[in-house]
N, C-alpha and C positions, 0 to 999 in steps of 0.2 A: 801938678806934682802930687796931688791929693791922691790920686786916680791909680799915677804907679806905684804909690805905695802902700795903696789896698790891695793892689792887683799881685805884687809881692810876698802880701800880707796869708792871700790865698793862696797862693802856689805854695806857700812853706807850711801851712796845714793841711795841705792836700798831700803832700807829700810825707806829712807825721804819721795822718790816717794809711796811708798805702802803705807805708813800714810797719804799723802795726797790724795791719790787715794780712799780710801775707804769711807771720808765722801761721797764722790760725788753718790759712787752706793748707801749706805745707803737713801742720799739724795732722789735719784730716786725710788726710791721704793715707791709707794702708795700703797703699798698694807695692807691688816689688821694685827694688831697684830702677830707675830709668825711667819711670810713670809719672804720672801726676793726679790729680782730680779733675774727673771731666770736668766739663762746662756746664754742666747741669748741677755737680755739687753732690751728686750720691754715688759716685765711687771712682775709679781711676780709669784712666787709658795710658797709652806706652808715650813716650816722648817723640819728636819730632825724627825719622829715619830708623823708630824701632818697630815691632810689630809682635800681639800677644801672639805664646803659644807655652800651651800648659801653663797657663798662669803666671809666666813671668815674661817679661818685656826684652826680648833680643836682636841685637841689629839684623833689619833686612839682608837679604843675601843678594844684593847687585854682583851682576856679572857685568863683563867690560862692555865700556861701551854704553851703560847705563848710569840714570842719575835717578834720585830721587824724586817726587813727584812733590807737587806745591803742597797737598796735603801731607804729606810722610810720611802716609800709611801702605805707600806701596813703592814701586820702580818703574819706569821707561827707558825705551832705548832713545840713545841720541838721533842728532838731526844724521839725514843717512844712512837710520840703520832700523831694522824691523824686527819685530819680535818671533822668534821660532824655538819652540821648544825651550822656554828658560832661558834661551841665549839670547844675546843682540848680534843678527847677523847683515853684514852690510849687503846694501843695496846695489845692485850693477845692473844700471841702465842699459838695454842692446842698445845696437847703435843706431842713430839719431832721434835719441831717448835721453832724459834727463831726470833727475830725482825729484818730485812732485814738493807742491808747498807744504803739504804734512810732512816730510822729507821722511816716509814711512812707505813709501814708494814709488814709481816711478811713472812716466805718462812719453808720450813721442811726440816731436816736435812741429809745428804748426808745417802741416801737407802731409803728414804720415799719418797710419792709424793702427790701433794694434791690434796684432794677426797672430795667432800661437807662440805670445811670447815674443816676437817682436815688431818692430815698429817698417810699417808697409808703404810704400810714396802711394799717396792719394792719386789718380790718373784722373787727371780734369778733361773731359771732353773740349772740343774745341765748342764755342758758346756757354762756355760754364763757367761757375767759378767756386770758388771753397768757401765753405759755409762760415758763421761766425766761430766756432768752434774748432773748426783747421782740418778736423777730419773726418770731411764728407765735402760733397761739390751738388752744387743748385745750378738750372738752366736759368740763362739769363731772362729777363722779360721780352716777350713773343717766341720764345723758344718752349718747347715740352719735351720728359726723357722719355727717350724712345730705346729699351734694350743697351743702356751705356751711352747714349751718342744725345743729344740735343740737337732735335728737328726744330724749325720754323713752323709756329702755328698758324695753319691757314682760318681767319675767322673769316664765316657765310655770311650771308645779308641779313641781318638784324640782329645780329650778335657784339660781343666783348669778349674781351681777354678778360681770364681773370689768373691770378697768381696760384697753382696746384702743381704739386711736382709730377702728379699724374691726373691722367685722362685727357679728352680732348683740348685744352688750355682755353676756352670759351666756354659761354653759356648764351642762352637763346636773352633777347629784353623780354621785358614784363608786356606780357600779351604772344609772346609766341613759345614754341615747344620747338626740342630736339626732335627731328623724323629722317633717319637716315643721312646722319651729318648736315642738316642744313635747318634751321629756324622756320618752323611752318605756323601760321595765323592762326590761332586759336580762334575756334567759332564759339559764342557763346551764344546758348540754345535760349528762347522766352522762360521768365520768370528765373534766373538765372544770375551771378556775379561774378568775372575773373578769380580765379583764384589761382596765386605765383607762388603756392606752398611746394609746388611739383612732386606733391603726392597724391592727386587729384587727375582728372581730365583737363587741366585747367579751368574749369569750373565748377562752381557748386550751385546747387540750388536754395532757391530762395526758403525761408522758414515759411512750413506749410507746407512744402512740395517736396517729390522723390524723384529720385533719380530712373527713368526707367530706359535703356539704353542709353540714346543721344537726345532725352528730352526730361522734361522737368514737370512730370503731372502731380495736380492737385492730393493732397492727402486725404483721403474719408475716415475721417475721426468719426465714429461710434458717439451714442450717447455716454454719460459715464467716464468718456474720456478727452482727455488734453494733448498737446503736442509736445514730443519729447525734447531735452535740453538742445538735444541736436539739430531738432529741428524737421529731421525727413522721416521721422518714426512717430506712433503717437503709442501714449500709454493710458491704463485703466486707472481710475480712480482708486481713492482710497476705500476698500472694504467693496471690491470689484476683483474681478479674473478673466483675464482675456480667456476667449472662446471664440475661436475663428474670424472673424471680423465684427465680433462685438464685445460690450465688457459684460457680461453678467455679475448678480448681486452674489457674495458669499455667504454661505450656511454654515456658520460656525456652531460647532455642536456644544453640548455641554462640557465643561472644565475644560476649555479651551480658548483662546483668544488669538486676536490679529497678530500675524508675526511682521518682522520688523518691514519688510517690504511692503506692507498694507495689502498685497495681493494675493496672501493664502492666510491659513492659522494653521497652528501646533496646538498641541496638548500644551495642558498645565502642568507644572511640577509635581510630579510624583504620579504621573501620569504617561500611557505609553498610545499611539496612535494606532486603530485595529479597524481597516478598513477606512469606515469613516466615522469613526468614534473616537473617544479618549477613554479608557479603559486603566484601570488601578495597575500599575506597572506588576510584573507576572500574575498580572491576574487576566478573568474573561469577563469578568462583568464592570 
């Protein structure tokens, strides 16, 4: 009992303060007819369905057809009808068309698809069928589109289907290659690893080694140098410069240093490159 009759006790001072709370904002409001105090407290906005202009607060100008917007600082047209020039003009579905869930326009009905304004029957090929969307058609599985029509895919000996609304509708298994429609055995050459990226010979070579036609030789790394991330290239150390099939030492001249690739230098600031010097920018010496 104790509890309701605190709880009563607060609603009837809450309710004292909110009356006396409110001449005050009313108070504060200079603003014209219709407005109020924003929400921030430092100056007015127009009332709910009005909208400033010239500094004073006037009812929106709805045309038919239109209601006011949950803010009601502006207008929309109703369900069924779309905005054109200041008007709300209604919607008319061609036919076997219907007014969309925005009811701001219109869409065609599940097998139709829309064609200059109106709504087209989707032609399902025989082995096809309409997509989840209604307007477009997919070959069924072992079928591929051929030119409008769904053929039967023939898959070769050591291949799969796989799901693509175009191309062959297979691919070769891992370890063989397309060659003229059919799945041919990748040979993989010594020093050598499958590779099923298919952007490859289906092989790569091993780290250390290059590719030189259909074989995998040795790398000759130079003194000076390492083998690159990739592995079939090698590169020159730091404060090195390739030079035909070796890395020589670099000569860095005066006011100049390694640039960032460790394998040449530049001049220093305020510095310009002259030959094979660094040289005081438009100057010769």
């Amino acid at each position: 009992m104790r509890v309701v009759q605190q709880f009563f006790r607060l609603l009837l001072v809450s309710s004292i303060i909110a009356g006396s709370v409110a001449p005050s904002f009313a108070a504060s409001n200079d603003g014209p007819p219709n407005s109020h105090s924003d929400r921030y407290g430092g100056g007015w906005e127009c009332d709910w369905a009005y909208e400033e202009e010239n500094g004073k607060c006037v009812p929106l100008d709805l045309p038919a057809n239109a209601h006011v917007t949950t803010w009601g600082t502006d207008w929309e047209c109703g369900w069924g009808y779309s905005e054109d020039d200041g008007k709300c003009q209604k919607v008319t579905p061609p036919a076997n068309g219907y007014i969309n869930a925005w009811g701001a326009g219109w869409a065609c009905e599940r097998g139709y698809r829309t064609e200059d304004g109106a709504c087209v029957k989707v032609d399902v090929p025989e082995n096809g069928y309409l997509t989840a969307r209604g307007d477009d058609w997919k070959c069924k599985v072992s079928f591929s589109e051929r030119d409008d029509r769904c053929e039967r895919v023939v898959v070769p000996d050591n291949a799969y289907l796989v799901s693509k609304p175009f191309g062959s509708g297979w691919e070769c298994i891992p370890g063989y290659r397309e060659v003229d429609g059919s799945c041919e055995k990748i040979m993989v050459p010594e020093n050598a690893y499958p590779d099923y990226s298919g952007y490859r010979p289906g092989w790569h070579c091993l780290r250390g080694f290059h590719r030189v036609e259909a074989r995998c030789v040795p790398l000759n790394v130079p003194d000076h140098a390492y083998v690159s991330a990739d592995g079939d290239e090698w590169q020159c150390e730091r404060e090195f410069r390739r030079d035909g099939g070796q890395c020589v030492k670099l000569t860095v001249p005066e006011n100049a240093h390694i640039d960032y690739s460790g394998n040449d230098w530049e001049c220093n600031g305020g510095y310009e490159q002259h030959q094979s010097r660094c040289v005081v920018e438009n100057g010769t010496t």
